[in-house]
N, C-alpha and C positions, 0 to 999 in steps of 0.2 A: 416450597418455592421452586425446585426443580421440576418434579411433577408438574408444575402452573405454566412451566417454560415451555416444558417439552410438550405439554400439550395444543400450545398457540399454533398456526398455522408457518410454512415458510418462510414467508413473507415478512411476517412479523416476528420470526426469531432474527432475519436477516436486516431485521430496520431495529430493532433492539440492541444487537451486538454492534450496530455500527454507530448508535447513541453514545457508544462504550468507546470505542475508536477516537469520534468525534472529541468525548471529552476527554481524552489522552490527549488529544493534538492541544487542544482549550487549557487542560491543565501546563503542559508545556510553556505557551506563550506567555501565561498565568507570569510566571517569574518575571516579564518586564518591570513587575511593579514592586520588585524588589532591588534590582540589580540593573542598569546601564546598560554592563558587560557582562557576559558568560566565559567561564573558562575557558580558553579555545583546545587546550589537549584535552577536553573531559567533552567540548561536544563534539570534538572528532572520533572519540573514542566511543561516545552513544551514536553518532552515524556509521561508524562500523560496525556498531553490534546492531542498528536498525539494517545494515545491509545483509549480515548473517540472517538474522529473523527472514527476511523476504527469502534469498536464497532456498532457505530450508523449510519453509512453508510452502515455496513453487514445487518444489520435488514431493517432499512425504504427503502435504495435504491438497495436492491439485494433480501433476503428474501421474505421479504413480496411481491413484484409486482412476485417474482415467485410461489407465493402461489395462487395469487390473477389468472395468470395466466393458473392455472390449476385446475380452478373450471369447472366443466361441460363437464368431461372427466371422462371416464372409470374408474380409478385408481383414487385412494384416492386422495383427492386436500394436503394433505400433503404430499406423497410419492417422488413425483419430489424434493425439498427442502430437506427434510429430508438425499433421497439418495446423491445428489448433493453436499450439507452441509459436511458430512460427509467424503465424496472420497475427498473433497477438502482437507481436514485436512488432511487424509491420504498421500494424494500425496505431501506435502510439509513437513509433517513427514519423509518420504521416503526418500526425496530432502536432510532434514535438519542432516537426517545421513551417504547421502552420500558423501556431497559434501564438501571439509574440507573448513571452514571458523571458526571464532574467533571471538566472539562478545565485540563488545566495552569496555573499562576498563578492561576486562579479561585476566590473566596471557598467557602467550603464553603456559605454561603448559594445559593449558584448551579448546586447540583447539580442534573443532569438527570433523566427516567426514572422509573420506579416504586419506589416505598420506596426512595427515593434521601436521605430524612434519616434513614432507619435503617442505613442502611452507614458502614462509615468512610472516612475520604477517603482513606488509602491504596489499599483497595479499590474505589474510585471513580474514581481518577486511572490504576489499568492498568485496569481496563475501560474507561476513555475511548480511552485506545490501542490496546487488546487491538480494541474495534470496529472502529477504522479500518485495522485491520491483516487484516480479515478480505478485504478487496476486493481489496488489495494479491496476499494468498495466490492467492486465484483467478486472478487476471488470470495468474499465473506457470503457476497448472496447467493453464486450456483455453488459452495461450499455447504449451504445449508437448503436450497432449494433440490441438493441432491438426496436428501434425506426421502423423497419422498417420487424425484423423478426421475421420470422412465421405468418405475418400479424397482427401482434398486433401492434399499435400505441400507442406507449409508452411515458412518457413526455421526450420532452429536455432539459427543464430546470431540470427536475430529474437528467437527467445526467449530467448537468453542477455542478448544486451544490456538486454533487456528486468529480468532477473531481477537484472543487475549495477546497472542502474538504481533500482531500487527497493530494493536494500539498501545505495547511496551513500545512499538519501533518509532509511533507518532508523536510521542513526547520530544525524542531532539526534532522533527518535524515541525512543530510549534515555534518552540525557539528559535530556527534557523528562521524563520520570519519573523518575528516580532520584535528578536534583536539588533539586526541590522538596521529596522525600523525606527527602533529606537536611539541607536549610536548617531542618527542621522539627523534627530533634533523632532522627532515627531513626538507626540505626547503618548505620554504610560498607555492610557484611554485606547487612544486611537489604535497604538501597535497591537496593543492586546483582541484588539478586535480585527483586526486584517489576521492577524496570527491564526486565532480560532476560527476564521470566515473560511481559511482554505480546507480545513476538515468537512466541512458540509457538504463535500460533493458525496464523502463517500457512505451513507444514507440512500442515499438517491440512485446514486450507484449501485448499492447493495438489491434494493429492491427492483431496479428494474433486471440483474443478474437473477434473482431466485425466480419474478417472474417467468423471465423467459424459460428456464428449464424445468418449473414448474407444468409450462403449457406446452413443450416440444421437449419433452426427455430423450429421445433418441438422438439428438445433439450436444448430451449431459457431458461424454467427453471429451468432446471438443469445445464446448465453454468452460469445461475447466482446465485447457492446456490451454487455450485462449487466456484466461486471466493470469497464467504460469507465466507465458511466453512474454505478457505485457509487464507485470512485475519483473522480470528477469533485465529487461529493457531498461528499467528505470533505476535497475541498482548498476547497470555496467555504464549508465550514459550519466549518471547524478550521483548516486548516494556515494559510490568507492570515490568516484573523482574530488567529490565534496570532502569525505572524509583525509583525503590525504592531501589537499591543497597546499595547508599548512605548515609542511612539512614534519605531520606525526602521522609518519607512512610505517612506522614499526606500532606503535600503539591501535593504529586506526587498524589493521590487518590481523591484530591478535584481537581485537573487539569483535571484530569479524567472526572468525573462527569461535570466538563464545559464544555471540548470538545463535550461531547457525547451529550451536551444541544445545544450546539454551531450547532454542526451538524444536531443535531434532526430538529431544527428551519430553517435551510436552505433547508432540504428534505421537511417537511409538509408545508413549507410558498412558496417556491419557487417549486415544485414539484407535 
């Protein structure tokens, strides 16, 4: 079955693994139809460890192989990273003031974005996910489209843990929208399906990341500091602040530090 894996194209290991993603997040939301309410110390404590995950995946499986990647060239072996890193954040900066969305537990007064008090909050709370879901997609597609470009042979298993990583983190992802949805009197049905709707970018995502590095490899590290820089974004501007809202700032902060062990361990053991 690995053999069958490893022999598919980029593309399609990078639209596979983020099927995998997808139904993390689907599984997640899944629970509306059990439960009303979610424990609020146990999802702050899985949004710290979803913030550890991203952390620790920007550095050992994006970062660093693009550092490592652009030794023995003209320009500084930091420059590609560094600038890459950077435009990532900026462009999800850009995204996160244009696009109106409302993040989890936040007043509908607090929506962000453009005509963001002409939307409804339902569609305001998965666009809030659906954006930070977008970084996540890519990191998985030039993750696995580097396997093969620019002529660099990159691990697979890198990118697998990588992609297994990121759909452990999409699970409290899930619930942070389907539950508020549901506390708010919409039906099981409905939340569960707004829930799961925001995971779908990151497919799409994925593929048009392997793409591109598939067809301009000498860009390969700087779209993988590019998908760093934009995950990095989205854990310091949502997932930590989300996690400690509630005042479980000692729990959410040690969930943290697991994930990002948790992750460490999957990248340098399996990678």
């Amino acid at each position: 079955m690995f053999d069958a894996f490893y022999a598919l194209s980029p593309v399609m290991k990078a639209l596979i693994a983020t099927l995998f993603t997808w139904f993390m997040t689907a599984l997640g939301a899944s629970l509306v139809f059990f439960t009303k309410r979610f424990n609020e110390k146990l999802l702050d404590g899985m949004l710290g460890f979803a913030g550890g995950v991203m952390i620790a995946a920007s550095y050992w499986s994006l970062l660093a192989p693009a550092i490592e990647m652009s030794r023995g060239h003209a320009i500084a072996d930091w420059f590609p990273a560094a600038t890459g890193f950077m435009a990532g954040g900026i462009f999800l900066g850009a995204i996160d003031n244009i696009l109106p969305h409302l993040h989890p537990n936040a007043p509908i007064a607090e929506a962000e974005g453009y005509l963001s008090k002409e939307v409804k909050k339902s569609t305001l709370l998965v666009l809030a996910i659906t954006l930070h879901n977008i970084p996540e997609g890519l990191a998985v597609g030039v993750a696995f489209g580097s396997i093969t470009g620019g002529g660099t042979e990159a691990s697979l298993a890198a990118a697998v843990s990588l992609a297994v990583g990121i759909g452990i983190q999409n699970f409290p992802e899930g619930i942070a929208v389907s539950m508020p949805l549901r506390g708010e009197g919409m039906s099981r049905r409905k939340s569960f399906f707004y829930g799961q709707f925001s995971g779908m970018v990151e497919p799409v995502a994925a593929v048009i990341g392997a793409l591109f590095v598939t067809f301009i490899g000498a860009l390969l590290p700087y779209a993988l500091s590019f998908a760093a820089g934009a995950m990095i974004f989205v854990v310091v501007e949502e997932v930590i602040p989300s996690s400690q809202e509630r005042g479980n700032k000692d729990l959410a902060s040690m969930s943290l530090m697991a994930g990002f062990v948790v992750m460490m361990i999957l990248d340098v053991a399996f990678g």
